[in-house]
C-alpha positions in Angstrom: -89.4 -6.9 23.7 -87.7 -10.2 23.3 -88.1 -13.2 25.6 -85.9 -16.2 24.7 -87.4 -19.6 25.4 -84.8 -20.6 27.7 -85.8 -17.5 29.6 -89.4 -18.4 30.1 -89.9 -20.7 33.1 -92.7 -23.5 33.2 -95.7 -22.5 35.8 -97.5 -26.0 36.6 -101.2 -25.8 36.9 -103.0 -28.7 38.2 -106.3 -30.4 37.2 -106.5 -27.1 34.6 -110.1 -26.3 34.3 -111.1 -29.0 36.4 -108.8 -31.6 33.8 -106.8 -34.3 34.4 -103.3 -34.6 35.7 -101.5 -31.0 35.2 -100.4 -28.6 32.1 -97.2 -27.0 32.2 -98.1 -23.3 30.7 -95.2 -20.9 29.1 -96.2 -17.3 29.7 -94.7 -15.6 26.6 -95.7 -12.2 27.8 -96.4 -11.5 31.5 -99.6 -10.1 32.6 -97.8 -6.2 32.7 -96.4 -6.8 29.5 -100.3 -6.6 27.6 -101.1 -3.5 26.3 -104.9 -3.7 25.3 -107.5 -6.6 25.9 -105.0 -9.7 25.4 -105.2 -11.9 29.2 -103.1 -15.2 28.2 -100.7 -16.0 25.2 -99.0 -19.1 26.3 -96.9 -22.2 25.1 -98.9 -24.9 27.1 -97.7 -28.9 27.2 -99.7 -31.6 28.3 -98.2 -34.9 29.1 -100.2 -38.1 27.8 -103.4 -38.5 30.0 -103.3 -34.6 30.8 -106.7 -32.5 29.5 -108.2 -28.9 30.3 -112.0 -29.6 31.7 -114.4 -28.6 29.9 -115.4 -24.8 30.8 -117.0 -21.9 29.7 -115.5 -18.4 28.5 -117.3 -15.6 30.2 -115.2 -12.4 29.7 -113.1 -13.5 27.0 -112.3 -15.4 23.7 -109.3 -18.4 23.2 -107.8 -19.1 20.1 -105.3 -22.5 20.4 -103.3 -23.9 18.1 -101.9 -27.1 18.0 -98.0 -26.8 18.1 -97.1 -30.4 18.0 -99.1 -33.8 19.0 -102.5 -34.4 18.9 -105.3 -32.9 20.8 -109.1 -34.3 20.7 -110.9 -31.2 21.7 -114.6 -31.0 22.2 -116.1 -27.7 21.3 -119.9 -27.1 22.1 -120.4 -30.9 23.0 -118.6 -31.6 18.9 -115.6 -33.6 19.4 -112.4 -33.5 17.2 -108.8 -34.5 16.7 -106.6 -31.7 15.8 -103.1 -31.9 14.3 -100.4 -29.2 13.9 -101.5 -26.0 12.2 -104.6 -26.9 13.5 -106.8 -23.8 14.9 -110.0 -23.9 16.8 -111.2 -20.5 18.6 -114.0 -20.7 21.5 -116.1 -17.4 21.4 -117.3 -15.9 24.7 -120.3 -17.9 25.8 -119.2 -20.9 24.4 -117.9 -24.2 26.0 -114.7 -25.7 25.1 -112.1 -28.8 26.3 -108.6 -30.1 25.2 -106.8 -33.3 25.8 -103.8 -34.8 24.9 -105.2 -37.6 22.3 -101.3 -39.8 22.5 -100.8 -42.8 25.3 -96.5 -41.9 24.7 -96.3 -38.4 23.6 -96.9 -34.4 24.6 -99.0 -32.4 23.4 -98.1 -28.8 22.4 -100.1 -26.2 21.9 -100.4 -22.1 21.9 -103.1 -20.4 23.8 -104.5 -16.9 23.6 -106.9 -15.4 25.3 -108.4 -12.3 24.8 -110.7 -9.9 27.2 -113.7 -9.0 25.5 -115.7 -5.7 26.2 -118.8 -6.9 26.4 
């Protein structure tokens, strides 16, 4: 299955997570296009001042990379900037936010999510 990026329309979610100002999330696979436990995998972009609150994964596990920007993301109360390449992964049960660290630019990143079976 191919999607082409032009193809894949922006879904705006507001205060994501209970976050600031709104992330503009890229499905790259629709929810009946998983086979197997993946829920999310997603181009998101958050405009300067834009964050994901601060929230707990019950049922699942993220990984996010950072795409391009930077992102201060606080993981288990720890806080860190992350930079391209970057990858941080919140296990289920664990607590995890992202922001968009710049005043003048996006922040990219990719999102998966994964259902677990516990």
């Amino acid at each position: 299955m191919l999607r082409r990026k032009e193809d894949i329309k922006p879904v705006i979610i507001e205060n994501m997570k209970g976050g600031e100002k709104y992330v503009q999330r890229y499905n790259s696979v629709d929810q009946d296009g998983f086979t197997g436990n993946a829920d999310v995998v997603a181009r998101l972009v958050l405009i300067p001042g834009a964050t994901i609150g601060y929230h707990e994964h019950v049922g699942n596990e993220e990984a996010i990379m950072v795409i391009s920007g930077t992102a201060r993301c606080t993981d288990d109360g720890e806080v860190y900037e992350m930079h391209p390449g970057d990858v941080t992964i919140c296990r289920e049960h664990h607590f995890h936010g992202i922001e968009n660290a710049s005043a003048d630019k996006d922040l990219e990143i990719y999102a998966t999510v994964i259902k677990t079976d516990r």
